[in-house]
PAVEX-682478 format. One line per 5 residues: number of its first residue (from 1); their letters; for each residue x, z, y of N, C-alpha, C, O, CB. Coordinates in pm, whole numbers, plus 32768, in hexadecimal, padded with zeros to 4 digits. Glycine has a CB too. Layout:
N
NUM> A> X,Z,Y,X,Z,Y,X,Z,Y,X,Z,Y,X,Z,Y; ...
END
This chain:
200
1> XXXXX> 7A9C,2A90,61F5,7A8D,2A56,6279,7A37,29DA,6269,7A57,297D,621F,7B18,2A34,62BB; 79CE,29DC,62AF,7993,295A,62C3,7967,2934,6313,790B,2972,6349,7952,293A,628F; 7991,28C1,633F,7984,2863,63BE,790C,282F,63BB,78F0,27F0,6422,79E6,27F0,63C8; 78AA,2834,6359,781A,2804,63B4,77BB,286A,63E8,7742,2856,63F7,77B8,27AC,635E; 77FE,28DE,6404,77B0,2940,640D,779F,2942,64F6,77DD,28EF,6539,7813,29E0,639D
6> XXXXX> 776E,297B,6519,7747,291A,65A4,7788,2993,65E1,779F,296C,6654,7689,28E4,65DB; 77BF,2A31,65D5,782D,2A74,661A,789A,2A79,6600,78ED,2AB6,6644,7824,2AD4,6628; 78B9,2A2A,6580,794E,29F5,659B,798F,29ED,65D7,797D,2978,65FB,796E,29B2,6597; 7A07,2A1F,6628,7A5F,29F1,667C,7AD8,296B,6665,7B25,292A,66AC,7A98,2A65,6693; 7AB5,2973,65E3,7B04,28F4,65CF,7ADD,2884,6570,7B27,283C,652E,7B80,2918,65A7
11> XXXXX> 7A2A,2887,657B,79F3,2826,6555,79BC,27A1,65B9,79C0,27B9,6632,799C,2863,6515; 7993,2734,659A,796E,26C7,65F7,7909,2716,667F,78E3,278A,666F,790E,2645,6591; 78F1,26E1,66D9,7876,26DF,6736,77FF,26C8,6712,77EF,2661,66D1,787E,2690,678C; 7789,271A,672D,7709,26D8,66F7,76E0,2681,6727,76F3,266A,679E,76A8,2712,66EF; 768D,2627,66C9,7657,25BE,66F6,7602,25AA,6785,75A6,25F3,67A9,7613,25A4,6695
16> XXXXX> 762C,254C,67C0,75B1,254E,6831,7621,256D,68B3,760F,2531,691D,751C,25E6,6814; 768B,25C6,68A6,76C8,25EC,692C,772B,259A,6924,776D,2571,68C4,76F3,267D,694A; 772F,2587,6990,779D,253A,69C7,781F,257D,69ED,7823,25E0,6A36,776F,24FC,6A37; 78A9,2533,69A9,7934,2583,6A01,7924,2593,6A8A,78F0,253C,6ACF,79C2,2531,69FF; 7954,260E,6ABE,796E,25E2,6B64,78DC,25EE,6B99,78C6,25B5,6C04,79B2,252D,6B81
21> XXXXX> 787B,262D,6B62,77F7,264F,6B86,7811,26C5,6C0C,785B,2727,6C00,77A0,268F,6AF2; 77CA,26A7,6C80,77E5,26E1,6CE6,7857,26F0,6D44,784D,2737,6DA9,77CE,272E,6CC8; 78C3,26AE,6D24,7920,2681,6D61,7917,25EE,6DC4,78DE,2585,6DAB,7972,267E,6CFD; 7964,2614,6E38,7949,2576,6E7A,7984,250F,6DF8,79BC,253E,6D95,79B7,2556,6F2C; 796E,2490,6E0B,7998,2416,6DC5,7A1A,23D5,6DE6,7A0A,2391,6E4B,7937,23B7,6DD8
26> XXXXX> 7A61,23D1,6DCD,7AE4,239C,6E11,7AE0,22E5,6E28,7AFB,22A7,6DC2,7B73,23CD,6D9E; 7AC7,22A1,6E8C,7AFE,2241,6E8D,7B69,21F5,6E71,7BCD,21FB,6EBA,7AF3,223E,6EC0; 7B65,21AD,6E12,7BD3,2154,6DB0,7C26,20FA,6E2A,7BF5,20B4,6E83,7B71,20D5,6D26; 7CA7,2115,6E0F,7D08,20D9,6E41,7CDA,202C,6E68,7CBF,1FE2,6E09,7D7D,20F1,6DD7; 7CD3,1FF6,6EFB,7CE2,1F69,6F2F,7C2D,1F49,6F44,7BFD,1ED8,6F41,7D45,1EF2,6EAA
31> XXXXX> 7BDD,1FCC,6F58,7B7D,1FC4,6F6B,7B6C,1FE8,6FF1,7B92,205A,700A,7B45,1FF7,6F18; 7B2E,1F91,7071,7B24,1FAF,70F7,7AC8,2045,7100,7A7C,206E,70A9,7ADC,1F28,7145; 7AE0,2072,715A,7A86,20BE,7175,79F3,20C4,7191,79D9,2069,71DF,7AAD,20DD,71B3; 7994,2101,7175,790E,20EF,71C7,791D,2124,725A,7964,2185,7279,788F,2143,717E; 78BD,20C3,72C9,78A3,20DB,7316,785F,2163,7333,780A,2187,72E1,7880,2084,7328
36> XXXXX> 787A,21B6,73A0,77FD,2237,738E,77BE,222E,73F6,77EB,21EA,7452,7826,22D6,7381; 7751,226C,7401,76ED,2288,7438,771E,228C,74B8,7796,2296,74D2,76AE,22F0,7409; 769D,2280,752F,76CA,22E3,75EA,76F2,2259,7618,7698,2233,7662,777E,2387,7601; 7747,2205,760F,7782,218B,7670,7751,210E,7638,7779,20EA,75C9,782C,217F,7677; 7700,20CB,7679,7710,2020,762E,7775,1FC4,7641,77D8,1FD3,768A,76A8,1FC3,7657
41> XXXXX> 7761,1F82,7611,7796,1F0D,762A,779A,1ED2,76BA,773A,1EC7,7707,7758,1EBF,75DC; 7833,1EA7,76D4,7836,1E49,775B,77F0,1DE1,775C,77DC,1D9D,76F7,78AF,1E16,777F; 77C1,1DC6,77D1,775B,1D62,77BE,77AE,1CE9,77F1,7809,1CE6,7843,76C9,1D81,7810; 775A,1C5E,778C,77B8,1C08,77BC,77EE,1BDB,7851,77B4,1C02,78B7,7792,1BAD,778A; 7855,1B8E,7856,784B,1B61,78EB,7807,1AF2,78F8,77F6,1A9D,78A0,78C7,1B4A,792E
46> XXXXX> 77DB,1AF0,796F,7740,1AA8,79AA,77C9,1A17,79E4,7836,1A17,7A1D,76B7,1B31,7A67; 7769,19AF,79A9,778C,1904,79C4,77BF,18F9,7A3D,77A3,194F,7A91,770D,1897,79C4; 7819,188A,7A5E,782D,1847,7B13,77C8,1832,7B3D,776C,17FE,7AFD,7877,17BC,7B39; 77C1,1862,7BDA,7759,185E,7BEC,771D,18A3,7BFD,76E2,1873,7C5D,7738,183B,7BC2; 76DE,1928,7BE6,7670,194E,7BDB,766D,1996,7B4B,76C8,19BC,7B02,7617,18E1,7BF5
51> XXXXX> 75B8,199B,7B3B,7590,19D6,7AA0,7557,1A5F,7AA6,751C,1A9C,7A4D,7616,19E2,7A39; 757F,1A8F,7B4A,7556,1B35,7B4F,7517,1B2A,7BCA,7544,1AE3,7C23,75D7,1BB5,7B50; 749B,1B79,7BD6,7462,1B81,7C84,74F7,1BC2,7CD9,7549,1C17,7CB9,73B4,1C15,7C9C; 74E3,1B59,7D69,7543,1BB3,7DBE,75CE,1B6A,7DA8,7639,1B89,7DDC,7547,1C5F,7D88; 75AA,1AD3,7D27,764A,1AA9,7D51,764F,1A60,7DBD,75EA,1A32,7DF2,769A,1A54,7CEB
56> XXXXX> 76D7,1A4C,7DF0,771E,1A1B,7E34,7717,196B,7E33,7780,193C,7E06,7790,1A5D,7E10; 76B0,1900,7E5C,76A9,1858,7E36,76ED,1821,7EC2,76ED,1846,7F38,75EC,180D,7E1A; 771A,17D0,7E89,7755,1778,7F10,7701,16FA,7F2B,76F1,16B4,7EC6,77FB,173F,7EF7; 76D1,16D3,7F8D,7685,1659,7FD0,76CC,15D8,7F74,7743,15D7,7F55,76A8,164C,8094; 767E,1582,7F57,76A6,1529,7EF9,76DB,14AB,7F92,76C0,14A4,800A,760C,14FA,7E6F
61> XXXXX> 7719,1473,7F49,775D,1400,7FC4,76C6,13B6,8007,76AB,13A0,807D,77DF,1361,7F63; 7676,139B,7F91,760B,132A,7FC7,75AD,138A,8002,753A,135F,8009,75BD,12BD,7F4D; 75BF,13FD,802C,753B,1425,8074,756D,1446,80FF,7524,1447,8162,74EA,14AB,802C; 75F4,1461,80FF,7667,146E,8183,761B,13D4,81A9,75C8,13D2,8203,774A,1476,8158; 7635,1378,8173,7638,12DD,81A6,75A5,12C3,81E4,758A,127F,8248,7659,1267,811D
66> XXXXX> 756F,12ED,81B1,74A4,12DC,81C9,74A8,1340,8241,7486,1314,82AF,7414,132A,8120; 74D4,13DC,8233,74C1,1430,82A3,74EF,13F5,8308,74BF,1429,836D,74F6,14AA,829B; 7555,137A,832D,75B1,1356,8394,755A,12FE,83E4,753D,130D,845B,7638,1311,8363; 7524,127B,8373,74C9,124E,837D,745D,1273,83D5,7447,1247,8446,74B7,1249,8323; 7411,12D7,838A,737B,12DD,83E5,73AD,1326,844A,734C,1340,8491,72E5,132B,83A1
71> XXXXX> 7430,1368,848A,7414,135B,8518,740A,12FC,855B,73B3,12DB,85AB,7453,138B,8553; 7487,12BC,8530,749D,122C,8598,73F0,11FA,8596,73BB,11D6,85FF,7529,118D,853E; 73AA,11FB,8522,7312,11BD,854F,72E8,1220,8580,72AE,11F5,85E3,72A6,1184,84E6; 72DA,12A5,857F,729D,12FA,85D8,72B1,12D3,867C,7252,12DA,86CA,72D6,1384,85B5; 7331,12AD,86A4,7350,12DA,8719,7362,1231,8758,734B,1217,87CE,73DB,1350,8715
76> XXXXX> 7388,11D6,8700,730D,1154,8718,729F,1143,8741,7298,10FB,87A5,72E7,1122,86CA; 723F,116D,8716,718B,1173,86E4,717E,11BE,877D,7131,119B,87D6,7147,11F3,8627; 71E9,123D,8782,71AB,1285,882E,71BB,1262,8897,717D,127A,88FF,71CD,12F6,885D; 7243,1203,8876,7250,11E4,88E9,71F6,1134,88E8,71FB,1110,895E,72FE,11F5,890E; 71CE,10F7,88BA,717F,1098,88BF,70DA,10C1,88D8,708A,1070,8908,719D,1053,8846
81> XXXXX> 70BA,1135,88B7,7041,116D,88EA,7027,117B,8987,6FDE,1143,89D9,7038,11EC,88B0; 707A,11D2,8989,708A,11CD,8A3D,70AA,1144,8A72,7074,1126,8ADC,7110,1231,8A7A; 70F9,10EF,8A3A,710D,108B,8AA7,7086,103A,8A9F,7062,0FE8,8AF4,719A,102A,8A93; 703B,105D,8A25,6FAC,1005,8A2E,6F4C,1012,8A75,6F0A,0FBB,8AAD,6F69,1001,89D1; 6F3D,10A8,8A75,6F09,10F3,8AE8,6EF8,10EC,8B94,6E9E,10EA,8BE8,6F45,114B,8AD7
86> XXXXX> 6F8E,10E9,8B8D,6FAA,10B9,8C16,6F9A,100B,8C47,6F6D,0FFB,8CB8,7041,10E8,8C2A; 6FB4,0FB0,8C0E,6FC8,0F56,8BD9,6F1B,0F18,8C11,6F14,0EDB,8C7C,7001,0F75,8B3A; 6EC8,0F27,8BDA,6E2A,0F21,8BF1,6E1A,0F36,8C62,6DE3,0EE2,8CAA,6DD2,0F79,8BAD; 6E4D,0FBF,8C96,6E37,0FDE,8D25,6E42,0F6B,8D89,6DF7,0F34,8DD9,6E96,1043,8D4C; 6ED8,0F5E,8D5B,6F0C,0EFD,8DC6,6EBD,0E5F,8DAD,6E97,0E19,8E0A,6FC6,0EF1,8DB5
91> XXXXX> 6EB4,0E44,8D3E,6E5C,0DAE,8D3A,6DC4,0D96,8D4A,6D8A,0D2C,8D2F,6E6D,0D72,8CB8; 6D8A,0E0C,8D7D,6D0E,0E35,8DC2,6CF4,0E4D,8E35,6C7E,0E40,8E56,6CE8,0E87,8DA0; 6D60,0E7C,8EA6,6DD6,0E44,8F04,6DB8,0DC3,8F3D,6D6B,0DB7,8F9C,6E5C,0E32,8EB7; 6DF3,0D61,8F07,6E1A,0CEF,8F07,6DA7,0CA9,8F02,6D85,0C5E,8F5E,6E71,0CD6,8EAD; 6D53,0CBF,8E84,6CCA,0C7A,8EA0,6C6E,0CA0,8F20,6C27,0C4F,8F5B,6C74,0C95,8E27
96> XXXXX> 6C7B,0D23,8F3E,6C25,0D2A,8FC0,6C7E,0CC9,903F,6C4C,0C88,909A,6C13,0DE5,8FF1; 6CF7,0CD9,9024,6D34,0CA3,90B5,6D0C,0C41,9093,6CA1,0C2F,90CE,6DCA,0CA4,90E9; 6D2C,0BD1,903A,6D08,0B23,9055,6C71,0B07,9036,6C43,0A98,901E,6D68,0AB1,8FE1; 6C40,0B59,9039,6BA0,0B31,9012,6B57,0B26,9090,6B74,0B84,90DB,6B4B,0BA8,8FB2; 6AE8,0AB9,90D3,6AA7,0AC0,914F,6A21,0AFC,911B,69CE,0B23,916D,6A9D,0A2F,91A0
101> XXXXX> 6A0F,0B01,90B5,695E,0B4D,90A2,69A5,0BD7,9076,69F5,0BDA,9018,68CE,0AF8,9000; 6987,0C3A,90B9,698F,0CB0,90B5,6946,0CF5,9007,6982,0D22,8FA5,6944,0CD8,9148; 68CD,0CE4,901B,68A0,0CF9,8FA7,68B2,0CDF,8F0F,68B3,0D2C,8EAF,6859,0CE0,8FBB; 68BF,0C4F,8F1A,68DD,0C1B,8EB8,6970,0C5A,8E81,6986,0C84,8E10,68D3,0B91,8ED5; 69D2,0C56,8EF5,6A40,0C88,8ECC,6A4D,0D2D,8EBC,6AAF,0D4E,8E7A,6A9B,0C52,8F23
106> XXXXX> 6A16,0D77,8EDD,6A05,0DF2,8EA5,69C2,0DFF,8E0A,69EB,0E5E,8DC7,69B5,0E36,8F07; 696C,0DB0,8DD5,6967,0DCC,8D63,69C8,0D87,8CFA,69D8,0DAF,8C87,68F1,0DBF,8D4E; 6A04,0D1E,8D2F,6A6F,0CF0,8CED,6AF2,0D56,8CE7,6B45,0D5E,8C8C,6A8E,0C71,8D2D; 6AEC,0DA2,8D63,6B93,0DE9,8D5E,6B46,0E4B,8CF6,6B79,0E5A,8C87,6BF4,0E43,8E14; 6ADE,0E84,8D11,6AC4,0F02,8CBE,6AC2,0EFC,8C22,6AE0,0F65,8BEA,6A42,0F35,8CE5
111> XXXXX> 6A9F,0E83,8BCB,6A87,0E51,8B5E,6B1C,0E26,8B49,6B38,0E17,8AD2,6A13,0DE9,8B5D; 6B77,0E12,8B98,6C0B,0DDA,8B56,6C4B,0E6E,8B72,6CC2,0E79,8B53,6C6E,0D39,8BB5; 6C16,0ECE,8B9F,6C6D,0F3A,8BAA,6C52,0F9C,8B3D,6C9E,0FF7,8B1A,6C61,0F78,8C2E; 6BD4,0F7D,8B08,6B78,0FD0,8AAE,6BEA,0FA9,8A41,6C45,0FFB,8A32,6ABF,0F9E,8A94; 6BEA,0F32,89F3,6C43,0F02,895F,6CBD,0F45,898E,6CF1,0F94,893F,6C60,0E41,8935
116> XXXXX> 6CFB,0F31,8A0D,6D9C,0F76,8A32,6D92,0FF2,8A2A,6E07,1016,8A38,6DDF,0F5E,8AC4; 6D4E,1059,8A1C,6D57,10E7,8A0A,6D11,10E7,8978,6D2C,1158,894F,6D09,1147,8A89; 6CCF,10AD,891E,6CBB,10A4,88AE,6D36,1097,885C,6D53,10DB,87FA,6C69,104B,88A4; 6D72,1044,888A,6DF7,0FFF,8815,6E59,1098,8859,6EB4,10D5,8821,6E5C,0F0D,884D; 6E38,10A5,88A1,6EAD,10E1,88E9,6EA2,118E,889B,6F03,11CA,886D,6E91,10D6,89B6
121> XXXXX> 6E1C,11C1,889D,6DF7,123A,8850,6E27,1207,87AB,6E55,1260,8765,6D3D,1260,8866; 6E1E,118D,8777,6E16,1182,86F0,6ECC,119C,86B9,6F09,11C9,8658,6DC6,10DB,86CC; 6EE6,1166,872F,6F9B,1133,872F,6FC7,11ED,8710,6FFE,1222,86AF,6FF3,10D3,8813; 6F9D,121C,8776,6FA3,12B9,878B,6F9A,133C,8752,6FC8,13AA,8771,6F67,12CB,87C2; 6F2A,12F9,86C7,6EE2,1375,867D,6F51,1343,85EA,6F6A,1390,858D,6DFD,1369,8669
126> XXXXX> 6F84,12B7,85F4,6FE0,12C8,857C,7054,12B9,859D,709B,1277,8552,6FCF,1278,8511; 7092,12F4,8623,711E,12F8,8621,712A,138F,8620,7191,13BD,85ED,7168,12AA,869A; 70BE,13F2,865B,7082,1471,862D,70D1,1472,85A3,7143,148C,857C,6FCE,1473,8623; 702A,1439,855B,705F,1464,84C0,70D6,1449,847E,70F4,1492,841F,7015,1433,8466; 7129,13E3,84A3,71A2,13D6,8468,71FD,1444,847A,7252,146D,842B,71DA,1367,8490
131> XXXXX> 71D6,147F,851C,7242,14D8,855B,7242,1564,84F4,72A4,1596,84BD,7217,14FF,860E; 71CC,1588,84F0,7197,15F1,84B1,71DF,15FC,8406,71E7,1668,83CA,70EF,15D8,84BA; 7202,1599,83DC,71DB,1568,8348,72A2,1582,833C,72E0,15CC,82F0,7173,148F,832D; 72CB,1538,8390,7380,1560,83BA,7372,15CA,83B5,7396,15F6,8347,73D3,1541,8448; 7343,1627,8409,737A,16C5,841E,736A,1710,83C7,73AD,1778,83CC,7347,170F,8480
136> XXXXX> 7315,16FF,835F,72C2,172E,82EE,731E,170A,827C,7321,1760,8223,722B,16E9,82E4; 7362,16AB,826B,73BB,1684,81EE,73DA,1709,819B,73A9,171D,812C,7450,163B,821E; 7423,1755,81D2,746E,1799,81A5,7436,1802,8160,747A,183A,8109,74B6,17B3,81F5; 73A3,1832,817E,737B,186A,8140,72E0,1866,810C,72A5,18C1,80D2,73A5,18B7,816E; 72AE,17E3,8130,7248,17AC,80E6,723B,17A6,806A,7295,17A9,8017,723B,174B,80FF
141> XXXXX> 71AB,179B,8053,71A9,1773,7FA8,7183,170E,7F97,717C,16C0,7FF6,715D,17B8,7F48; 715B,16EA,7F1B,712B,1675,7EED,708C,164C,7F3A,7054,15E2,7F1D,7126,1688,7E47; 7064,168D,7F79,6FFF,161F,7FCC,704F,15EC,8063,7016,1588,808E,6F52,167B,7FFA; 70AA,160E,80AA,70EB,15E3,80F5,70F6,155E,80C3,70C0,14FF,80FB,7150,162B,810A; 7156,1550,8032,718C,14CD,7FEF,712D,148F,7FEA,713D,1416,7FD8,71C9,14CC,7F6F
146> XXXXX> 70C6,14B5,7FF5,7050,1428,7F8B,7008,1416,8030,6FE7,13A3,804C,6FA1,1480,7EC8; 6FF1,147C,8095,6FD4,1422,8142,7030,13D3,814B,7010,135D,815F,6FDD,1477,81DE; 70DD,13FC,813F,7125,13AC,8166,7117,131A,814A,7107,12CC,81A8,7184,13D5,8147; 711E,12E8,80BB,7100,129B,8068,7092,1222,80AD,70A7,11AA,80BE,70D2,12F3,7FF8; 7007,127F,80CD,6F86,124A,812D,6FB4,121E,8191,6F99,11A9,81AB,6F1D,12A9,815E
151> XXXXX> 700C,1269,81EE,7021,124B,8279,705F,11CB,8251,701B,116D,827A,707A,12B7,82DA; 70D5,11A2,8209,712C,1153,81FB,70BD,10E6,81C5,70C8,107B,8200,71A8,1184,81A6; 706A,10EA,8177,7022,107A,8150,6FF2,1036,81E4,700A,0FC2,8207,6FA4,10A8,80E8; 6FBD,1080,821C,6F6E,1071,828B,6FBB,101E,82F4,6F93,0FC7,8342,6F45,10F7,82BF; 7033,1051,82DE,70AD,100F,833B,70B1,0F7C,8308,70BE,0F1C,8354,7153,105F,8325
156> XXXXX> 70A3,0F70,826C,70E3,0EE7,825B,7045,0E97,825E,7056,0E1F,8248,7153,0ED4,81B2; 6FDD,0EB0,826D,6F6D,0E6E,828C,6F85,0E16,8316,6F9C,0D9F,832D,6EFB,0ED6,8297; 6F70,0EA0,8372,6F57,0E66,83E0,6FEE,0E16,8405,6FDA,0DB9,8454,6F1E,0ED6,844A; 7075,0E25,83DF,70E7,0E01,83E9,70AA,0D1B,83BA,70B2,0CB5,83FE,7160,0E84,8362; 7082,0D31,834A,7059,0C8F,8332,6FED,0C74,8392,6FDF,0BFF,83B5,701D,0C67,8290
161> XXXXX> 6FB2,0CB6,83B7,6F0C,0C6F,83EC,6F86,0C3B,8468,6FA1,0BC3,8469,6E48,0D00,842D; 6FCD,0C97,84CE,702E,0C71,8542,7089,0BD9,8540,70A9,0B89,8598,709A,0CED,8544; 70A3,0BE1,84A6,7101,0B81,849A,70B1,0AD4,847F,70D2,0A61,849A,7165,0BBD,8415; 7036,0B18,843C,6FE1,0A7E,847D,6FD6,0A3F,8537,6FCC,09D4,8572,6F2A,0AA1,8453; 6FE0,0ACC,8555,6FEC,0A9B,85C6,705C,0A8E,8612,705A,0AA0,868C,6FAA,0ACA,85FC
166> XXXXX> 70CB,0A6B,85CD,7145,0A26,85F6,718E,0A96,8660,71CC,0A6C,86C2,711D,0987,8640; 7181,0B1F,8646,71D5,0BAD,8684,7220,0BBC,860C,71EE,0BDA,85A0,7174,0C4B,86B0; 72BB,0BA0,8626,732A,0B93,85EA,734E,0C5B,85C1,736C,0C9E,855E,739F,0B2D,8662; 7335,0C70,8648,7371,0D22,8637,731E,0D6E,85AE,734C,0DD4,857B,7339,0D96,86E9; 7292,0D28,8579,7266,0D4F,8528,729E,0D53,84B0,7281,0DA3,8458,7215,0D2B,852C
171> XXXXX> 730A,0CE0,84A7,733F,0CF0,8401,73B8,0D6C,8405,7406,0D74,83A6,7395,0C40,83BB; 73C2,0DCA,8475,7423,0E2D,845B,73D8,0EA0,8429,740C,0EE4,83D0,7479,0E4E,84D3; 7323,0ED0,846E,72EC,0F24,8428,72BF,0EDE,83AC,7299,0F2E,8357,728C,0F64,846F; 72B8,0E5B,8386,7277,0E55,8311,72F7,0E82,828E,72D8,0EAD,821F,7231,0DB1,8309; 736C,0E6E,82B6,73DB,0E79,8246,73BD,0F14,825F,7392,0F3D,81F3,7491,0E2F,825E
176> XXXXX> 73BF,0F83,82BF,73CA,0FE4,82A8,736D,1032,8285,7390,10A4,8267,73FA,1000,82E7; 7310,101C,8281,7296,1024,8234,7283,100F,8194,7244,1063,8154,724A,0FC9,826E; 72B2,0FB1,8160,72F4,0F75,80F3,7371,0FED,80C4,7368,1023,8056,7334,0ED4,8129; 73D1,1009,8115,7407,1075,80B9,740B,10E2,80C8,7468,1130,80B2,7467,1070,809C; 7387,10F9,80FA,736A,11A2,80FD,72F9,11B6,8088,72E4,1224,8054,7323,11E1,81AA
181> XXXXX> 72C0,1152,806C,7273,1149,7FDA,72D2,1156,7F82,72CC,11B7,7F37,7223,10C4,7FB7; 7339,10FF,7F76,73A5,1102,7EFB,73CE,119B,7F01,73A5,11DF,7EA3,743A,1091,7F12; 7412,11D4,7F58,746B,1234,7F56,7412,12C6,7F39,743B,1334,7F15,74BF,122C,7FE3; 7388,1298,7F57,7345,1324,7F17,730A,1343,7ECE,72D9,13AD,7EA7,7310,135D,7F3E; 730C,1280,7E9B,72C5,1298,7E06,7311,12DB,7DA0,72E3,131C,7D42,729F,1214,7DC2
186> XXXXX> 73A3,12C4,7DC2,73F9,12C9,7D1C,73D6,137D,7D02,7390,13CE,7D3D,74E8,129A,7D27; 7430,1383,7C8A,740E,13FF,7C5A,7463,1480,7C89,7452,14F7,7C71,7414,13F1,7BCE; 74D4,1431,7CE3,7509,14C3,7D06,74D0,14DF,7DA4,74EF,1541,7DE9,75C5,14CA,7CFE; 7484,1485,7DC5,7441,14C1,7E50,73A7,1515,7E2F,736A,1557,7E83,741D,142C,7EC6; 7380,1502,7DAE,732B,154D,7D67,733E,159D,7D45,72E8,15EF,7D64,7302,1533,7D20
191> XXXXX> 73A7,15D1,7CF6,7417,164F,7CE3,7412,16B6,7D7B,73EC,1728,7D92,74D4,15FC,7CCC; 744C,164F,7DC9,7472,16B7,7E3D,73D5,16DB,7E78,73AE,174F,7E7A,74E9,1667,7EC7; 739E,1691,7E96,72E9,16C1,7ED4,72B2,1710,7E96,726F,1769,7ECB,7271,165D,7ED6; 72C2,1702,7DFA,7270,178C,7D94,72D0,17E6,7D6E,72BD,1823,7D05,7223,175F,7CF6; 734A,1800,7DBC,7393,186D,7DB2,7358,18D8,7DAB,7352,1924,7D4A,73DE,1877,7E04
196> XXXXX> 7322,18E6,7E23,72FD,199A,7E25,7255,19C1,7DFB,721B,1A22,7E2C,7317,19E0,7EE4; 7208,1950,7D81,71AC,198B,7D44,71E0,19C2,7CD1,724C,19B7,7C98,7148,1940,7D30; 714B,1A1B,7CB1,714D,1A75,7C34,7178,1A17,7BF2,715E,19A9,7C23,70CF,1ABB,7BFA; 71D2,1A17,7B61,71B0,19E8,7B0E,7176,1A27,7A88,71A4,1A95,7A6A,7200,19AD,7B0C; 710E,19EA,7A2C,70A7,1A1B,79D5,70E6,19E6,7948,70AB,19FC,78DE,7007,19DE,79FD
END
């Protein structure tokens, strides 16, 4: 009998093959399993907040506060338009009644009525835009924020030029003007305005 002979039945294996050749492999005891094929992985869950198109954001407090804001100046601004409007009328009125030169006083009422429907259109076209800029909050984007921002500058301009001239009611649009810049600069009123772009 000899065992190095390679049909041996009860000599070694030849070199080169492996025990257990063609058999599955048994996984050794306290070894996890492999994952298989067909299903991935759950995907993580997406941050507060957001993180996925289509989430669900809630209005940040300071843009509630600014949206509240530019009505009250919207609906300020309109109703001070019209009364400017009207306002001219009537003090063009007045100059014809106390005036004895006819002429003279017709181009005077007409030239003081002209600036009163000027201020009065100007008062008008930005209580407009404020109005517009409110209704829009909610689903504006980030150029809404950055007019808003303009309008509000604009507010606190002409809000000081008023207050040189000793109109007290001006320091209520100039503060609110003042924190409609703050409240849309920060970053979660930036958050909420570039909500619903692509992101790249």
């Amino acid at each position: 009998m000899s065992f190095g002979e390679p049909n041996n039945p009860y000599g070694q294996p030849p070199q080169g093959q492996q025990p257990g050749y063609g058999y599955p492999q048994q996984t050794p005891q306290g070894t996890p399993p492999q994952q298989g094929y067909g299903y991935p992985a759950a995907p993580p869950a997406a941050p507060y907040g957001g993180g996925y198109p289509g989430a669900v954001m809630e209005m940040p407090g300071g843009v509630k506060a600014a949206r509240v804001m530019l009505w009250i100046l919207a609906i300020c601004q309109i109703v001070m338009g019209v009364a400017t409007m009207v306002a001219g009328g009537w003090v063009a009125d007045q100059i014809m009644d106390r005036s004895a030169d006819v002429n003279n006083a017709d181009g005077a009422a007409a030239a003081v009525t002209g600036v009163f429907v000027v201020v009065g259109i100007l008062a008008l076209a930005f209580g407009i835009w404020a109005l517009v800029m409110a209704l829009k909050t909610t689903k504006g984007g980030n150029g809404l924020r950055i007019s808003a921002i303009v309008y509000a500058s604009l507010v606190v301009a002409i809000s000081l030029l008023s207050l040189l001239g000793t109109n007290v009611f001006a320091l209520i649009s100039l503060v609110l003007g003042i924190l409609i810049i703050v409240f849309y600069a920060k970053s979660d009123a930036v958050a909420w305005f570039k909500r619903n772009q692509p992101q790249y």
